[in-house]
C-alpha positions in Angstrom: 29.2 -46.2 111.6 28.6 -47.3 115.4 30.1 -50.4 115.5 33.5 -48.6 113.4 33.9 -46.0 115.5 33.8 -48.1 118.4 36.0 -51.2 117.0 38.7 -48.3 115.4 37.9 -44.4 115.0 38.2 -42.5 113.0 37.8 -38.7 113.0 38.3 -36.2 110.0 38.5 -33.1 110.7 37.5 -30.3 107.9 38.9 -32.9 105.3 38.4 -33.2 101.8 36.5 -36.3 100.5 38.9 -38.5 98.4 42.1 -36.2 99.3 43.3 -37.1 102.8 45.5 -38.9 104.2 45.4 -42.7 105.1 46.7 -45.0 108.2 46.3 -49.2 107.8 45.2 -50.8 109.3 42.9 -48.3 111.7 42.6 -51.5 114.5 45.9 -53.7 115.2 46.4 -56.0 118.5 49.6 -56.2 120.0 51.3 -59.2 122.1 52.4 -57.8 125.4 56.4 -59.3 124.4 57.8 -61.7 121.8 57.8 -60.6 118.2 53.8 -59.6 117.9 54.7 -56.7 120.5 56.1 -54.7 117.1 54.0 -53.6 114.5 54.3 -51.5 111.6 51.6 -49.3 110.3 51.5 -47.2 106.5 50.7 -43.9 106.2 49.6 -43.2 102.4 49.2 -39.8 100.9 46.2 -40.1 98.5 46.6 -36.0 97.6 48.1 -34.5 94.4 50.5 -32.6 97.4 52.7 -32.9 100.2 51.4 -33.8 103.8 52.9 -33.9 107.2 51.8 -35.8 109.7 52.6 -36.4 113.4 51.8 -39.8 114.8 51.2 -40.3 118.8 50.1 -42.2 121.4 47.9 -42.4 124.1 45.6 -44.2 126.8 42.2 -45.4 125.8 39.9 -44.4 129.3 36.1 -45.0 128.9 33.6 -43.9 132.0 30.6 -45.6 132.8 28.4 -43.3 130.2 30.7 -44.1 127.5 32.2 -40.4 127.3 36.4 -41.2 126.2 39.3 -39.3 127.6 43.0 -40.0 126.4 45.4 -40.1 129.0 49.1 -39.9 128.0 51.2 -42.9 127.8 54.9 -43.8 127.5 54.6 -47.2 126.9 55.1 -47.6 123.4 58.2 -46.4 121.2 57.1 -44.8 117.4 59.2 -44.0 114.8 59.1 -41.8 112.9 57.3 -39.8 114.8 56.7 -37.3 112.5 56.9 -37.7 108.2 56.7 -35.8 105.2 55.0 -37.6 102.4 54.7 -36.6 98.8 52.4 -37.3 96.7 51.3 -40.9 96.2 53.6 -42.0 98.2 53.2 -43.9 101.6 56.1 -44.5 104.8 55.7 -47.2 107.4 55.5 -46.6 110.7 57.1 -49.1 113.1 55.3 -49.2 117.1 56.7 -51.4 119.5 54.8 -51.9 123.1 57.1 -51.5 125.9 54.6 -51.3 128.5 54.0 -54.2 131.2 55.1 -57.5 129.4 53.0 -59.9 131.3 49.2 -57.7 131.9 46.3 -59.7 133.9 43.7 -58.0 130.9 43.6 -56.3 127.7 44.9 -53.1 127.8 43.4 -50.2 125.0 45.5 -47.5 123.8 44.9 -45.2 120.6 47.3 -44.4 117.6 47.1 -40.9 116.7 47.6 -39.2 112.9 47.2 -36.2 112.7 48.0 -33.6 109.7 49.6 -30.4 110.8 50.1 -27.0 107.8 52.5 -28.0 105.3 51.6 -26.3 101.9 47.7 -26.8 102.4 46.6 -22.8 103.1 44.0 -21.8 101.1 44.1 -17.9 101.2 41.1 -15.7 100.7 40.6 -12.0 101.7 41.1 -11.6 105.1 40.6 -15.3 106.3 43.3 -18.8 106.2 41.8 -21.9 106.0 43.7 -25.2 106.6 42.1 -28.4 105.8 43.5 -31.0 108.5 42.6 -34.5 109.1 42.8 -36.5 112.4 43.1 -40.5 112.2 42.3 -42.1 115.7 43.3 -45.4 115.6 42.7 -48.6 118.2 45.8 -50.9 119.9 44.7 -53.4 121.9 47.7 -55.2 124.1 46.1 -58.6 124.3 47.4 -61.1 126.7 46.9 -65.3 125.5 43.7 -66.4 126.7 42.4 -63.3 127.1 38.2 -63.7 127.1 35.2 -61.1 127.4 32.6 -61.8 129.9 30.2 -59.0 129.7 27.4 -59.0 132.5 24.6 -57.0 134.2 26.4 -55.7 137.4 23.4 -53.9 138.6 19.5 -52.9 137.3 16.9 -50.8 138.9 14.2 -47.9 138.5 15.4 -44.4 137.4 13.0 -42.0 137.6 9.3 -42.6 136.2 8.5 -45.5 134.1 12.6 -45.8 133.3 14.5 -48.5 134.0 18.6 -48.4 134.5 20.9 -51.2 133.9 24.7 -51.0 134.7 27.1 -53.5 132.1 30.1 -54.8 133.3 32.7 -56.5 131.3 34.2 -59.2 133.4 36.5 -60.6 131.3 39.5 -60.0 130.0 38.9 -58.7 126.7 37.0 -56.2 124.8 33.8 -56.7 123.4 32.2 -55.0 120.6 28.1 -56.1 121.6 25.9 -57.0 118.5 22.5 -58.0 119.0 21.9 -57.7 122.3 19.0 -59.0 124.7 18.0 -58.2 127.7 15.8 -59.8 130.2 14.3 -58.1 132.9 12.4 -59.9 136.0 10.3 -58.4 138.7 7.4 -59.3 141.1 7.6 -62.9 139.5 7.3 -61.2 135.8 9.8 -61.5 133.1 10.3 -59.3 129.9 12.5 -59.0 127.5 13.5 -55.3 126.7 12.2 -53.8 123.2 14.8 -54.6 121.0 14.8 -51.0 118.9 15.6 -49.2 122.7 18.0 -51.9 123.5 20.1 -51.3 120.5 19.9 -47.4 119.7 22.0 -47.8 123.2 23.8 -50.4 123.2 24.4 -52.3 119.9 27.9 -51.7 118.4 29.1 -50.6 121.7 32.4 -51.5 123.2 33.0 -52.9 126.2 36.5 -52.3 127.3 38.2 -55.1 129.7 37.2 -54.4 133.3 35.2 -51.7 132.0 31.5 -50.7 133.3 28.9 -48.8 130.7 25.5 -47.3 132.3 22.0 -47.6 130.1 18.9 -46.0 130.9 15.7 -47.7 128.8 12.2 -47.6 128.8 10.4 -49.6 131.6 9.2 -53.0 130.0 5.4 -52.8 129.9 3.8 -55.3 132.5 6.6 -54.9 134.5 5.9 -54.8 138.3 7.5 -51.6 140.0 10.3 -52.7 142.6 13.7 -54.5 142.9 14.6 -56.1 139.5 17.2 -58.9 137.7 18.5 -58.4 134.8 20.2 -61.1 132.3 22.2 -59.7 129.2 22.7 -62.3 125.8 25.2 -60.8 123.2 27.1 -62.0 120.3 30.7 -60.2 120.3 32.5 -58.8 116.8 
C-alpha cells in the first residue's frame, strides 16, 4: 500500500467498493518536448449511473518529513477538463507538458480526478449524502539520462538513545527505496541499523529529485555516543 501510494496515489473519498470511477494508468512519465510530452489518459465509469468528473493539475512539493503540499501549476494543457460519462462508458483525456522543455532534473506533478454531484444524492430524513471519489495521480517530466543518487546528507544523536539521519536524493531522478540498509559508524564501531526500524520508515518511500527526507531511528546498540557516518544501500522500483 506504501510503495503505491508513493509511486502513484490514490485517494477515495467516501467511495463505494466496485462502483467508482477509474483513471489509467495512475503513474505516466512525460518527455520534457518531442512527441512523449503528450499523453492521453481514460477515465472509465464502472457505475450503473452517470459521473462527472473534473481533471486538474498541480505541483508535486514534498518537505523533509515527507508531509505533501500541491502547489498550482500552469504548465500543462488538459482537455477536457471536465466530462460527463455514462454508464460503462470511458473518454480519453489528452495532457500535454508545456512547462520548461529542456529541465536539469525530473520534475513531479499530480493529475487530479475528482467526482463532483451529478445524480449521486442519496436523500434520507433531514441529511444529503454524496458519495465522491478523488483519483491523485503521478506525472513525472523526465529529462534523458536522468539518474537517482540517493545519499546520507547528514546523521547525528536526537535526543536519548535516538539517532537522526537526513536522505538526500542527489540525482536527477525519483527513487522509490526498497530494502534499504543503513550503516552507522562511531568511536571506531560500525552497525548496521535494525532492518524492521529501518523500513517501517523508510521502505517504499519516494525520494523526489533534489529532494531531502528526515528519519529518526533507534540508536544501534553498541554504538558509541558522539559524531557519526552514515552509508545508505538501496535498490530503487
Amino acid at each position: 500500500m506504501r510503495r503505491a501510494a508513493a509511486a502513484g496515489g490514490l485517494l477515495a473519498l467516501l467511495a463505494v467498493p466496485g462502483q467508482a470511477f477509474q483513471v489509467v494508468p495512475i503513474t505516466q512519465d512525460f518527455e520534457p518536448s518531442g512527441r512523449g510530452a503528450k499523453q492521453v489518459f481514460q477515465v472509465e465509469n464502472d457505475r450503473d449511473e452517470p459521473v462527472n468528473v473534473t481533471i486538474a493539475m498541480a505541483k508535486r512539493i514534498v518537505d523533509i518529513d515527507g508531509r505533501e503540499t500541491l502547489g498550482e501549476t500552469d504548465d500543462f494543457t488538459v482537455f477536457p477538463t471536465e466530462i460527463i460519462l455514462q454508464p460503462k462508458t470511458s473518454r480519453a483525456v489528452r495532457v500535454q507538458w508545456i512547462g520548461d522543455p529542456a529541465p536539469a532534473a525530473e520534475l513531479a506533478y499530480r493529475i487530479i480526478a475528482e467526482e463532483t454531484p451529478l445524480n449521486m444524492r442519496r436523500e434520507t430524513p433531514g441529511a444529503s449524502v454524496f458519495l465522491t471519489v478523488r483519483y491523485i495521480g503521478s506525472i513525472y517530466i523526465v529529462p534523458k539520462r536522468a539518474r537517482h543518487d540517493v545519499v546520507v546528507a547528514s546523521a547525528g544523536p536526537a535526543g536519548p538513545a535516538q539517532l537522526e539521519v537526513v536522505i538526500e536524493n542527489r540525482g536527477t531522478l525519483h527513487a522509490i527505496l526498497d530494502a534499504p540498509s543503513l550503516t552507522v559508524t562511531a568511536g571506531g564501531v560500525t552497525k548496521t541499523v535494525d532492518a524492521e526500524a529501518l523500513n517501517a520508515v523508510l521502505n517504499g518511500e519516494n525520494i523526489l529529485a533534489g529532494a531531502k527526507r528526515r528519519i529518526v531511528l533507534p540508536w544501534p546498540p553498541g554504538l558509541p555516543a558522539g559524531p557519526v557516518s552514515a552509508n545508505l544501500a538501496y535498490s530503487a522500483l
